[in-house]
DOPA-60233 format. One record per atom (N, C-alpha, C): residue in three letters; y, z, x. Coordinates in steps of 0.05 Angstrom, whole numbers, plus 5000, padded with zeros to 4 digits. Atoms other than C-alpha are relative to their C-alpha. Last residue first. Layout:
# residues N
<rec rest="ala" y="Y" z="Z" x="X"/>
...
# end
This chain:
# residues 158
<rec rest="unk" y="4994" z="4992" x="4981"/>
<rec rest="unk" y="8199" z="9773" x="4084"/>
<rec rest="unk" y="5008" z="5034" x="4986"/>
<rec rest="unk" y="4979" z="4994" x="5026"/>
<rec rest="unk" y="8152" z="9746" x="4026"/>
<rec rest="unk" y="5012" z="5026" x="5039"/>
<rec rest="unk" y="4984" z="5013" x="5003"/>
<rec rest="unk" y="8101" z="9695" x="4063"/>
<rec rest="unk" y="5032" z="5009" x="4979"/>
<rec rest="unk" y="4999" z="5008" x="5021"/>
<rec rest="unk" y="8043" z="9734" x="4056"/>
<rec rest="unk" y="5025" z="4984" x="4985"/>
<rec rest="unk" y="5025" z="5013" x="5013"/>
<rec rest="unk" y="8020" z="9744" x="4121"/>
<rec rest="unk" y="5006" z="4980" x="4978"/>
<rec rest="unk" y="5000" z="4990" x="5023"/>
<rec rest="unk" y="8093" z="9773" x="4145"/>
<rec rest="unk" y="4972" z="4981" x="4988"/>
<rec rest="unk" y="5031" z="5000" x="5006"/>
<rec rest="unk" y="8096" z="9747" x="4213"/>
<rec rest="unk" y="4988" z="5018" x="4976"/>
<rec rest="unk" y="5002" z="4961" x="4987"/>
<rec rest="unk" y="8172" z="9758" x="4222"/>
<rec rest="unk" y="4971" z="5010" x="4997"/>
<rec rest="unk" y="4987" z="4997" x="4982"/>
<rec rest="unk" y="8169" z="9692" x="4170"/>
<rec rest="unk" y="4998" z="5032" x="5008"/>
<rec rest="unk" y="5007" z="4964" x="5000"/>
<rec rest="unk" y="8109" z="9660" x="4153"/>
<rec rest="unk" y="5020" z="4999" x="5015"/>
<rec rest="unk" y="4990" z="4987" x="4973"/>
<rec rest="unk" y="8140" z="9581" x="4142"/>
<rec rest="unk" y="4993" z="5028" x="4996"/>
<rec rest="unk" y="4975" z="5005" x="4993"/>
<rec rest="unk" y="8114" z="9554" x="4076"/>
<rec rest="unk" y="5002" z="5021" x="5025"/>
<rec rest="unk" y="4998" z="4978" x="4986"/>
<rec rest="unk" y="8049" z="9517" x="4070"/>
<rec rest="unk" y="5025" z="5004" x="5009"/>
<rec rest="unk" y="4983" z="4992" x="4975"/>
<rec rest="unk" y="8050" z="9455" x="4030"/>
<rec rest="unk" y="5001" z="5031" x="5015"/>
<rec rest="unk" y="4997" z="4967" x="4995"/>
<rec rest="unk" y="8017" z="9446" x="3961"/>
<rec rest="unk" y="4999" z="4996" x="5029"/>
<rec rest="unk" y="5016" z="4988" x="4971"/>
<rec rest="unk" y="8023" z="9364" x="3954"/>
<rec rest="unk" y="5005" z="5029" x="4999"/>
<rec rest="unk" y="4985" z="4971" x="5008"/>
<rec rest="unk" y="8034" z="9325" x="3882"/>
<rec rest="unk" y="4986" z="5016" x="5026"/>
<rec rest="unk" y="5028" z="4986" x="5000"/>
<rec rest="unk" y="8032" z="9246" x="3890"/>
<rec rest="unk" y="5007" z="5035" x="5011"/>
<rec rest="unk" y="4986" z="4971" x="4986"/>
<rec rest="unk" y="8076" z="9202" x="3858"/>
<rec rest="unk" y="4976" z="5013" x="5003"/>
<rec rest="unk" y="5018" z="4985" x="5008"/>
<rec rest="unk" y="8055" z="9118" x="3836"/>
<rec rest="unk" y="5017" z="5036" x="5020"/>
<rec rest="unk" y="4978" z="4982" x="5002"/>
<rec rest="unk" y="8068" z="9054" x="3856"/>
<rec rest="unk" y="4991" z="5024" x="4989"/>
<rec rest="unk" y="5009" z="4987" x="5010"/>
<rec rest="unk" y="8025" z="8988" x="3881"/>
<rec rest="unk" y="5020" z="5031" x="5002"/>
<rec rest="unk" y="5020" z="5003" x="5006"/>
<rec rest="unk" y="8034" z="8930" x="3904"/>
<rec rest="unk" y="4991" z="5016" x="4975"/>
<rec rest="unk" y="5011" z="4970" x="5008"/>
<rec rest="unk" y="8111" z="8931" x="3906"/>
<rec rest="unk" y="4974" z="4983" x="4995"/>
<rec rest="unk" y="5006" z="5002" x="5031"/>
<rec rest="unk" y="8132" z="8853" x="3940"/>
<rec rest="unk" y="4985" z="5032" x="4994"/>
<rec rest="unk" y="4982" z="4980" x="5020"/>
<rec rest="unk" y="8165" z="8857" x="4011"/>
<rec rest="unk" y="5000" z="5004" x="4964"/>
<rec rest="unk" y="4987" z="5019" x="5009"/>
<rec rest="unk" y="8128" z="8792" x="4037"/>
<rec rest="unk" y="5016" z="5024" x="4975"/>
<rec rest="unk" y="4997" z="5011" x="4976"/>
<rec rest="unk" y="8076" z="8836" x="4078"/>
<rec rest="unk" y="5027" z="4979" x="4986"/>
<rec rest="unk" y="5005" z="5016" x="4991"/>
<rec rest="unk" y="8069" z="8874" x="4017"/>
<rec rest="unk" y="5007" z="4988" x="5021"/>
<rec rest="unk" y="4984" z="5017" x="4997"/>
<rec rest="unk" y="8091" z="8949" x="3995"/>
<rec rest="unk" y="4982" z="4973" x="5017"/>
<rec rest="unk" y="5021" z="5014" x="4978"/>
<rec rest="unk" y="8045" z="9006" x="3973"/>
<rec rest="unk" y="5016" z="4965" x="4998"/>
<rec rest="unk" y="4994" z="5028" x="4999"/>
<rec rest="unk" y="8104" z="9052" x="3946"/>
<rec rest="unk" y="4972" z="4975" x="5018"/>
<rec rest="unk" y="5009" z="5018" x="4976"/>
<rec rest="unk" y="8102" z="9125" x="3946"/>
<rec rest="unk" y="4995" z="4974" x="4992"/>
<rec rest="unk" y="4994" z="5023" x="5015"/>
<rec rest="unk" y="8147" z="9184" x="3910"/>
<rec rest="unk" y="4980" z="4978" x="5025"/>
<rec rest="unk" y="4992" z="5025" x="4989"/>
<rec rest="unk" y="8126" z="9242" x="3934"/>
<rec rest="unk" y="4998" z="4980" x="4986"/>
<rec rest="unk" y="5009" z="5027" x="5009"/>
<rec rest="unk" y="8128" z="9309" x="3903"/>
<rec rest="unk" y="5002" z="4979" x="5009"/>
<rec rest="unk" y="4989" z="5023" x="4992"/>
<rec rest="unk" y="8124" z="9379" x="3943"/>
<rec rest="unk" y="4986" z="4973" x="4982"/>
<rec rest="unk" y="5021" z="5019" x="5006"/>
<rec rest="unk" y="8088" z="9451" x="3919"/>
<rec rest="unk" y="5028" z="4968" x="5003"/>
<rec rest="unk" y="4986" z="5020" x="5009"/>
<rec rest="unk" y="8103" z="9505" x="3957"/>
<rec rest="unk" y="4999" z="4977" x="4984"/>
<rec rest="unk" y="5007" z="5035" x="5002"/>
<rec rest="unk" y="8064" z="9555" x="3987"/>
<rec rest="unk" y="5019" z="4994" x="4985"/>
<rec rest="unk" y="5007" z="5013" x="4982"/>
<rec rest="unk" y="8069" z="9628" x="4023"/>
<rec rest="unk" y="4997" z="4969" x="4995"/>
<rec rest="unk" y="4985" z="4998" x="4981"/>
<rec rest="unk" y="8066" z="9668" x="3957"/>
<rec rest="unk" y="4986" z="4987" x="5029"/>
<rec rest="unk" y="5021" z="4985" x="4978"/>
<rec rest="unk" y="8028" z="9644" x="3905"/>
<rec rest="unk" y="5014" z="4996" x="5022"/>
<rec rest="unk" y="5006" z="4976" x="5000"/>
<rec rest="unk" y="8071" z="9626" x="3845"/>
<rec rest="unk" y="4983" z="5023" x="5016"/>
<rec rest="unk" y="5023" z="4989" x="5021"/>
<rec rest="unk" y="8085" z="9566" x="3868"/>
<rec rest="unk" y="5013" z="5027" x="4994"/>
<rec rest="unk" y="5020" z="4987" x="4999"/>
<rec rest="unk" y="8159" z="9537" x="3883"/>
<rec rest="unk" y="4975" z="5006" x="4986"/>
<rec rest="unk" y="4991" z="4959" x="5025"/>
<rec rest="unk" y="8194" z="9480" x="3873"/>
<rec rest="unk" y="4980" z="5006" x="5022"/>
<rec rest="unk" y="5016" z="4982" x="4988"/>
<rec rest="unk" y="8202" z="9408" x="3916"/>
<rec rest="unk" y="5001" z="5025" x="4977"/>
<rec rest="unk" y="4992" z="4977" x="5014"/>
<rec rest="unk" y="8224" z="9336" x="3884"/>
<rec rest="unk" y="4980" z="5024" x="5016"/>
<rec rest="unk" y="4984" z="4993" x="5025"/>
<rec rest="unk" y="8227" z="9273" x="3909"/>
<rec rest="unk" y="5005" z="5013" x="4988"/>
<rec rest="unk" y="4991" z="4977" x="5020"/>
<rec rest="unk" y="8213" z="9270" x="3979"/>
<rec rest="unk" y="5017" z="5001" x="4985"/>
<rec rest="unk" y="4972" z="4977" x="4994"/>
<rec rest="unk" y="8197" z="9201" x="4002"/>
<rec rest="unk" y="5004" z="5018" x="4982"/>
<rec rest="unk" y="4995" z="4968" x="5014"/>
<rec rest="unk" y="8138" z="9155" x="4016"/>
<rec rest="unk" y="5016" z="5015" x="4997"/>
<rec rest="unk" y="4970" z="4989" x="4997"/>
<rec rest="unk" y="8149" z="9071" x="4039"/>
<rec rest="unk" y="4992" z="5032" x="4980"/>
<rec rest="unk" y="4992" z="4977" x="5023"/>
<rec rest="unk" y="8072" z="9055" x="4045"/>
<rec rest="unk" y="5026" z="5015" x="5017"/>
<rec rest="unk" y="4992" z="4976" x="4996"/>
<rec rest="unk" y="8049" z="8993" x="4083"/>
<rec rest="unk" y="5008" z="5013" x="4982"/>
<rec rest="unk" y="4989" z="4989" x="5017"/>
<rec rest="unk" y="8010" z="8918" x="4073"/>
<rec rest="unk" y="5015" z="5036" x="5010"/>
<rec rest="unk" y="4990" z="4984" x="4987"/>
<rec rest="unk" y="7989" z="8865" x="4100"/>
<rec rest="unk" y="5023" z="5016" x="4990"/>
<rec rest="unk" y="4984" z="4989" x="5003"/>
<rec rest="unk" y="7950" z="8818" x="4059"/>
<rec rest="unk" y="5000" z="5023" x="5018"/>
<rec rest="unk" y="4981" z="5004" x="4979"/>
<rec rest="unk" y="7896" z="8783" x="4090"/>
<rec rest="unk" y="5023" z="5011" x="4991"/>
<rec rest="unk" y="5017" z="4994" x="4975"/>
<rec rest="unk" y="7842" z="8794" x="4026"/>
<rec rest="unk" y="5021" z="4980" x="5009"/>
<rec rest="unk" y="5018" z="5015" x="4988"/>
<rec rest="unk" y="7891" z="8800" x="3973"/>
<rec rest="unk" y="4985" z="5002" x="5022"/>
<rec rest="unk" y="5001" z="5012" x="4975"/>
<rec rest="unk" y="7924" z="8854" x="3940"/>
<rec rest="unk" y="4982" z="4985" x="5006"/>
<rec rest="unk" y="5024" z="4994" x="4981"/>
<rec rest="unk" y="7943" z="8854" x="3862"/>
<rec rest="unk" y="5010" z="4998" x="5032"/>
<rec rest="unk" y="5009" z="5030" x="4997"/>
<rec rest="unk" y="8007" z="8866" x="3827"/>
<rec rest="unk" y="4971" z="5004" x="5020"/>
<rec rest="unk" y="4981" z="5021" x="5012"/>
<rec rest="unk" y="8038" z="8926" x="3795"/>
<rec rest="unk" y="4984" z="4980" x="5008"/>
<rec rest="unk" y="5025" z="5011" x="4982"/>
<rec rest="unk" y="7968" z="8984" x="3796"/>
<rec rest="unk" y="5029" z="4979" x="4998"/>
<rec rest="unk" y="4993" z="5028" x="5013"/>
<rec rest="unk" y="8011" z="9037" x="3771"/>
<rec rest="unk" y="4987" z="4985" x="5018"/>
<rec rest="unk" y="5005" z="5032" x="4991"/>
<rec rest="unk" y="7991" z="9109" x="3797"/>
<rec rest="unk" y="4999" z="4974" x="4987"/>
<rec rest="unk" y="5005" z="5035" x="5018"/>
<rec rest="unk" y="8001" z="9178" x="3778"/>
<rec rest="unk" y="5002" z="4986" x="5016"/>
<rec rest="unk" y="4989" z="5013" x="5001"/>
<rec rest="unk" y="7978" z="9251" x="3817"/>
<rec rest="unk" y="5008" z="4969" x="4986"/>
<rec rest="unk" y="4994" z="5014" x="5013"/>
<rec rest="unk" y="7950" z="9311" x="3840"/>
<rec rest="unk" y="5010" z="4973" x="5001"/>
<rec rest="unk" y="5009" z="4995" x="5029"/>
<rec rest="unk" y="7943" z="9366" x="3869"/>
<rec rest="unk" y="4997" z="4986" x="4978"/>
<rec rest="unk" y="4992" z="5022" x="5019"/>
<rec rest="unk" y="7925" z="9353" x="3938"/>
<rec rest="unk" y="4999" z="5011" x="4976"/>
<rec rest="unk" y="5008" z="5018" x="5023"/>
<rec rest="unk" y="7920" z="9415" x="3975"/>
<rec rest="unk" y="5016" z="4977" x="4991"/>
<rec rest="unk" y="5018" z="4980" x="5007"/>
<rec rest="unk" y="7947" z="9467" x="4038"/>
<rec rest="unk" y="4978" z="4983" x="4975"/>
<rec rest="unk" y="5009" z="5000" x="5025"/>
<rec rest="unk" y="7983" z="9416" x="4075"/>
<rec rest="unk" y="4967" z="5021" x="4998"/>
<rec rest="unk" y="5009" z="4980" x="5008"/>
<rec rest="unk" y="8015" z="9439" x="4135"/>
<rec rest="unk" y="4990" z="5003" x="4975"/>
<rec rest="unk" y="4992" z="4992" x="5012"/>
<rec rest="unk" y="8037" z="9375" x="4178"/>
<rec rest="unk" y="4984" z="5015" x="4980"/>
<rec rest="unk" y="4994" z="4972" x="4998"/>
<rec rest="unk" y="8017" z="9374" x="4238"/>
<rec rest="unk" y="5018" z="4999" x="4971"/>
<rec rest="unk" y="5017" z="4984" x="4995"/>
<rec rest="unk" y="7973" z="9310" x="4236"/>
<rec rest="unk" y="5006" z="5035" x="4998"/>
<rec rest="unk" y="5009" z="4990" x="5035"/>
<rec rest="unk" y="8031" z="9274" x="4194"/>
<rec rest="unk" y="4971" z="5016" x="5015"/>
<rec rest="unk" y="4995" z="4972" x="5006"/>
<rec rest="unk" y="8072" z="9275" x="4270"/>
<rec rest="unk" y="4983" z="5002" x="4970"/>
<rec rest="unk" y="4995" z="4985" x="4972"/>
<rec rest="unk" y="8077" z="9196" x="4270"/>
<rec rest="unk" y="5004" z="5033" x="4993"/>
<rec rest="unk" y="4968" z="5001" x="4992"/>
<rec rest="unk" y="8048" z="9171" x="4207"/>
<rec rest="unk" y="5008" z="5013" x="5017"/>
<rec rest="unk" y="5006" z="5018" x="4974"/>
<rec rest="unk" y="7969" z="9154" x="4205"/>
<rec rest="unk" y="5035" z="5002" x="5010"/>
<rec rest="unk" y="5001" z="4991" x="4983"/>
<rec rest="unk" y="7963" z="9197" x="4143"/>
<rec rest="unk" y="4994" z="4994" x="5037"/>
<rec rest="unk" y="4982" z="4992" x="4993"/>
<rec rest="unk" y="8008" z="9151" x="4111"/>
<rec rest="unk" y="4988" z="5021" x="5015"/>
<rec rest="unk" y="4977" z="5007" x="4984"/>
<rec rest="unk" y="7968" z="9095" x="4121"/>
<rec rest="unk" y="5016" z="5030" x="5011"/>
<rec rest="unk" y="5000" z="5005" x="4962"/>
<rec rest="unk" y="7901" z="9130" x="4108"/>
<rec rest="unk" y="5024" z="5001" x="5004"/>
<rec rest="unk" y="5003" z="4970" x="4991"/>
<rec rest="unk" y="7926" z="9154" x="4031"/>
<rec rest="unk" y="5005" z="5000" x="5026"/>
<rec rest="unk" y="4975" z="4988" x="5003"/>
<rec rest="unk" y="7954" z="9082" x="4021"/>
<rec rest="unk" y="4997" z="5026" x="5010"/>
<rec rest="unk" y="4989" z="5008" x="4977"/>
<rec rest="unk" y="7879" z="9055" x="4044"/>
<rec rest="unk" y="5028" z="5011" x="5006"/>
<rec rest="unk" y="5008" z="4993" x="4975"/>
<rec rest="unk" y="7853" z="9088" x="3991"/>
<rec rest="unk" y="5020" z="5004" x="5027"/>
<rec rest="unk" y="4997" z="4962" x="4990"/>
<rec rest="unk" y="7902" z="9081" x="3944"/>
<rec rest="unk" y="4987" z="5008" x="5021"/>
<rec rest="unk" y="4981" z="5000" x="5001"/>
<rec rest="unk" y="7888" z="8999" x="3951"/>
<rec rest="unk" y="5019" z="5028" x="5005"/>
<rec rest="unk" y="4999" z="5016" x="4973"/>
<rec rest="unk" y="7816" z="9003" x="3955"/>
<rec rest="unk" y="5033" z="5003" x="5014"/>
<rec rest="unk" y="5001" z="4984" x="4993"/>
<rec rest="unk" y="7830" z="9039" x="3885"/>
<rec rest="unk" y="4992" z="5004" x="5028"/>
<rec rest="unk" y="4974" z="4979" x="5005"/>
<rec rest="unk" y="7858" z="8978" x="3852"/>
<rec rest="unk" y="5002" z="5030" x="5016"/>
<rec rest="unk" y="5000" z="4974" x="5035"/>
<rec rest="unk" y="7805" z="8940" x="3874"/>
<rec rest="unk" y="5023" z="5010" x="5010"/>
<rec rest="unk" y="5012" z="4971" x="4993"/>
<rec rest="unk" y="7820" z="8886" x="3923"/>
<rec rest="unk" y="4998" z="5020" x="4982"/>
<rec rest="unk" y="4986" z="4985" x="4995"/>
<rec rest="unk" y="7824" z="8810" x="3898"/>
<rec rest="unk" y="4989" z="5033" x="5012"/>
<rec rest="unk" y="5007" z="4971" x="5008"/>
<rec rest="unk" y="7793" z="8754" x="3897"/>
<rec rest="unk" y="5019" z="5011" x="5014"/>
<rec rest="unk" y="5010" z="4988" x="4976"/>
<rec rest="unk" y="7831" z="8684" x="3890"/>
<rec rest="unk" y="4987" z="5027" x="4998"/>
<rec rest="unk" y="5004" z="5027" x="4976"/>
<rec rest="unk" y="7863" z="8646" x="3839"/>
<rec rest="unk" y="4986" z="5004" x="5023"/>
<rec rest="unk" y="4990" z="5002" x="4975"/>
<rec rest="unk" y="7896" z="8707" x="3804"/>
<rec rest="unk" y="4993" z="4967" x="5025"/>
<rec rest="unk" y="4973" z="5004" x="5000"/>
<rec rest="unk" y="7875" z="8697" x="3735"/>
<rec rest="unk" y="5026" z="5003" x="5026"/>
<rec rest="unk" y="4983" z="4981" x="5011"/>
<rec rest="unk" y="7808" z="8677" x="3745"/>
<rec rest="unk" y="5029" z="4999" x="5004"/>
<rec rest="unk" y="5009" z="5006" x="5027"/>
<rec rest="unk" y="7772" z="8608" x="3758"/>
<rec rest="unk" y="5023" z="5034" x="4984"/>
<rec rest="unk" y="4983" z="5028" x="4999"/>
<rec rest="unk" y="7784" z="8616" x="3834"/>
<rec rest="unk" y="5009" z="4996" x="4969"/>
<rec rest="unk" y="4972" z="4985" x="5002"/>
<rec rest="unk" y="7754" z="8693" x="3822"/>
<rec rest="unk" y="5018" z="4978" x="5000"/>
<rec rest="unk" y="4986" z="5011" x="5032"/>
<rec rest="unk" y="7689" z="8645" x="3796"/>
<rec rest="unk" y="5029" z="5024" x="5007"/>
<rec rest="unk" y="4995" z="5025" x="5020"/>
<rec rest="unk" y="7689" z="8612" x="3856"/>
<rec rest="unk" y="5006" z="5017" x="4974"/>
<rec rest="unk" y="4991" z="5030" x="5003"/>
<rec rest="unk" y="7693" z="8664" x="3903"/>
<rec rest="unk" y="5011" z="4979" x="4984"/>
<rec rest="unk" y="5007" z="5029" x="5001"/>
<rec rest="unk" y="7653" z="8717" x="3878"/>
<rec rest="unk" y="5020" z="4984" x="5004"/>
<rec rest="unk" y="5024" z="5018" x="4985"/>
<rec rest="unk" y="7653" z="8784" x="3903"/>
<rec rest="unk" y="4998" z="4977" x="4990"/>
<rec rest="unk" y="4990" z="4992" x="4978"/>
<rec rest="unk" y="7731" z="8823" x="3878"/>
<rec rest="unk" y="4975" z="4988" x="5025"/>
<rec rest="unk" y="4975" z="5011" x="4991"/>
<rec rest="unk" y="7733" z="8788" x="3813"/>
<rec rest="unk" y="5013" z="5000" x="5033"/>
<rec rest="unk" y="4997" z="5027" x="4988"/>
<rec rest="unk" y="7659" z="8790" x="3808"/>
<rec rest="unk" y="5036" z="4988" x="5011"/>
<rec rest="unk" y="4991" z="5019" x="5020"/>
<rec rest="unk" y="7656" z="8856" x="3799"/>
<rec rest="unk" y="5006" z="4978" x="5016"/>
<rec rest="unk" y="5005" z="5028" x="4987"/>
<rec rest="unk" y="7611" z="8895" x="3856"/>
<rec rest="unk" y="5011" z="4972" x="4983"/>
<rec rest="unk" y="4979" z="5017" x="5023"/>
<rec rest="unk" y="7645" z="8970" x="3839"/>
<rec rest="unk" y="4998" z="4969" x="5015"/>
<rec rest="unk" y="5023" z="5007" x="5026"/>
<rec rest="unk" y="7583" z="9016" x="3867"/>
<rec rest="unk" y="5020" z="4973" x="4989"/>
<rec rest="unk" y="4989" z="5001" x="5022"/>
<rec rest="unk" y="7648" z="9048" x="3910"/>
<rec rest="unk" y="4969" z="4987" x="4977"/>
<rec rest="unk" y="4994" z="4976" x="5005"/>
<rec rest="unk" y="7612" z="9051" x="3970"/>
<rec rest="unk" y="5012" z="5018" x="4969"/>
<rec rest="unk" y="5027" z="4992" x="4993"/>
<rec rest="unk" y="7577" z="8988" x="3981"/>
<rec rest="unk" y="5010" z="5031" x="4989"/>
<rec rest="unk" y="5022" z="5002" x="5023"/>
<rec rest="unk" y="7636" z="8961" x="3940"/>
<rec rest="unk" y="4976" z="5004" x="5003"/>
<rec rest="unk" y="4981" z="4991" x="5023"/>
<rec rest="unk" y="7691" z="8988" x="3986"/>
<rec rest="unk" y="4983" z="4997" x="4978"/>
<rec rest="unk" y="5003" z="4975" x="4996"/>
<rec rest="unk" y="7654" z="8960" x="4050"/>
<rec rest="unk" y="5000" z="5017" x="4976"/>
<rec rest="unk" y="5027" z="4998" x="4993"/>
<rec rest="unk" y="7650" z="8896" x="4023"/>
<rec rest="unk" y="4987" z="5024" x="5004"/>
<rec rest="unk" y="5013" z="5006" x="5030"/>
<rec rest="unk" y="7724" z="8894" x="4002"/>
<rec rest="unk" y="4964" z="5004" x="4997"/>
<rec rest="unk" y="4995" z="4985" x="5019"/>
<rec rest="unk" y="7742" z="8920" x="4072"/>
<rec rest="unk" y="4983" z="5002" x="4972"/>
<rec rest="unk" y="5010" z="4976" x="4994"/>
<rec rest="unk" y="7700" z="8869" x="4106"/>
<rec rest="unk" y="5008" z="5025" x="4986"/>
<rec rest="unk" y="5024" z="5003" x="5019"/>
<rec rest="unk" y="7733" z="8819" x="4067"/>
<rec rest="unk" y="4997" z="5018" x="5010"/>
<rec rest="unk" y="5013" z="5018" x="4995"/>
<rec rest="unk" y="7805" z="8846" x="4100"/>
<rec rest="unk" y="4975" z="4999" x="4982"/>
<rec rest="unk" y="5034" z="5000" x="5025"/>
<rec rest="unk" y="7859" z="8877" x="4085"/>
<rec rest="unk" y="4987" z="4977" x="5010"/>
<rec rest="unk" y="5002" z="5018" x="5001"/>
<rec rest="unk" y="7917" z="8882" x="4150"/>
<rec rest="unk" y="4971" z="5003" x="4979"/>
<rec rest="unk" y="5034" z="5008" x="4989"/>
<rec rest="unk" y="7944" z="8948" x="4154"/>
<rec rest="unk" y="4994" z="4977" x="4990"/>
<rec rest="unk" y="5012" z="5022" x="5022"/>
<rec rest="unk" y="8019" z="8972" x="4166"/>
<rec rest="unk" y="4977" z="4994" x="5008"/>
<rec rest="unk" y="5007" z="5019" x="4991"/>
<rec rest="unk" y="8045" z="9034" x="4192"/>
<rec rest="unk" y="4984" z="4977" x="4985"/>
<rec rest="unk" y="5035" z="5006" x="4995"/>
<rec rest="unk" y="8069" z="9075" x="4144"/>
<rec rest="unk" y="5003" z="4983" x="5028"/>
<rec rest="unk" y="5008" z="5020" x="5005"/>
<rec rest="unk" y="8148" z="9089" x="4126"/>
<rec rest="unk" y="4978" z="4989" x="5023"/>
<rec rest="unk" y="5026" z="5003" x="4968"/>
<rec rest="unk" y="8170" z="9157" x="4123"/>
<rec rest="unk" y="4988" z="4969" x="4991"/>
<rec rest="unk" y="5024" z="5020" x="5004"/>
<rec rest="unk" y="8227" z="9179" x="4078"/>
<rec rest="unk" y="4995" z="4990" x="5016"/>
<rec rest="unk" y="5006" z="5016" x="4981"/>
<rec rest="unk" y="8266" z="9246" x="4061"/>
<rec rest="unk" y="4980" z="4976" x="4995"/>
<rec rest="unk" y="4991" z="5030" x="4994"/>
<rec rest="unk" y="8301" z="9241" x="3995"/>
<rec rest="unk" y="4993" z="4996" x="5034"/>
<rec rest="unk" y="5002" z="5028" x="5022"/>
<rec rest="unk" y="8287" z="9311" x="3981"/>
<rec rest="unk" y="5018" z="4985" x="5017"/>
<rec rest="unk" y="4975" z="5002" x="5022"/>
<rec rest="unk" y="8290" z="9350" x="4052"/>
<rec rest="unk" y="4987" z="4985" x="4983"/>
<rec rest="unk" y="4994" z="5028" x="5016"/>
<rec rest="unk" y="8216" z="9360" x="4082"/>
<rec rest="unk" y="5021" z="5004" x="4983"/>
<rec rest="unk" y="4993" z="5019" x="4982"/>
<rec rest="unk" y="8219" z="9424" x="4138"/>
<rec rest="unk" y="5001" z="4962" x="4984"/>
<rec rest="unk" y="4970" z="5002" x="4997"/>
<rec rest="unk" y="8224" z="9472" x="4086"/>
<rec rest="unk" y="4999" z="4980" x="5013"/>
<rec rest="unk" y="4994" z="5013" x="5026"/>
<rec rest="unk" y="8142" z="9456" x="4062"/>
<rec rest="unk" y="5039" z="4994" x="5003"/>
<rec rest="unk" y="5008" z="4986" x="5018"/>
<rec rest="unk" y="8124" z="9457" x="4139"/>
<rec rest="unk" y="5015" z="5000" x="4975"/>
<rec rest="unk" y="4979" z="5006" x="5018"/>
<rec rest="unk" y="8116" z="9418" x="4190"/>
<rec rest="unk" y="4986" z="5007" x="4974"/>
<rec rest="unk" y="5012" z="5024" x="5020"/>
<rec rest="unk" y="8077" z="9441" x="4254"/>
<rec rest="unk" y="5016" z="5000" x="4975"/>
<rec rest="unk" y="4984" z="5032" x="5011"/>
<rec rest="unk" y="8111" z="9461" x="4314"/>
<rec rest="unk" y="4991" z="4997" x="4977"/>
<rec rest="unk" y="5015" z="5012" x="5022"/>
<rec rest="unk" y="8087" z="9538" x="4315"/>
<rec rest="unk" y="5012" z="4970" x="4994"/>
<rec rest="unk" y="4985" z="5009" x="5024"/>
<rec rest="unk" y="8119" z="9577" x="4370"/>
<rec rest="unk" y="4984" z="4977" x="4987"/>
# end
């Protein structure tokens, strides 16, 4: 029998909430060896003191990153049956700092069908939330899901 979770197995309005990760320089360092993105807001010190936060910050896309990890770090998200990413928006609301601790509240907001039998396509709503319960960062992201073969029918049409 097949445990792994599949497009029926997420009600709308289910929700999963991350484990949390601690940002660090190292991150930011890492992130701009890889990223190319060495702006001073996120490597200098003094003059990020001088900017409008007071401190450096993490890129905006350091931030998704890490949101992606979290939630694939959620109890059971190894069996779950994703076929593609398809997508998705994102609001950047407030920065994160280096020592912020942070997680991702995700939950099924809307499911349809494809047109290609056997998949599904699932929306999540997701939240990159602060150690001090402040939205970081917000945004939906669009998943093609694999739907239950039933009576072993290949093609997912019983």
């Amino acid at each position: 029998m097949d445990n792994g979770i599949y497009f029926e197995d997420l009600p709308i309005g289910l929700e999963a909430i991350s484990p949390a990760r601690t940002l660090t320089e190292a991150d930011i360092v890492n992130f701009c060896g890889l990223s190319g993105d060495f702006n001073v807001i996120h490597t200098d010190v003094e003059t990020a003191k001088e900017g409008p936060f007071g401190q450096r910050i993490a890129h905006g896309l350091l931030g998704l990153s890490i949101a992606s990890g979290l939630v694939a770090r959620n109890p059971g998200a190894e069996q779950h049956k994703l076929v593609a990413f398809l997508g998705m928006t994102w609001d950047f609301k407030r920065p994160i700092f280096i020592g912020d601790t942070v997680h991702v509240i995700q939950t099924v907001r809307e499911k349809h069908d494809t047109r290609k039998p056997g998949m599904g396509v699932i929306i999540f709503d997701a939240k990159v939330i602060n150690q001090v319960g402040k939205v970081c960062q917000v945004g939906e992201w669009k998943v093609m899901y694999a739907r239950r073969v039933e009576n072993g029918d290949e093609d997912g049409e019983a």
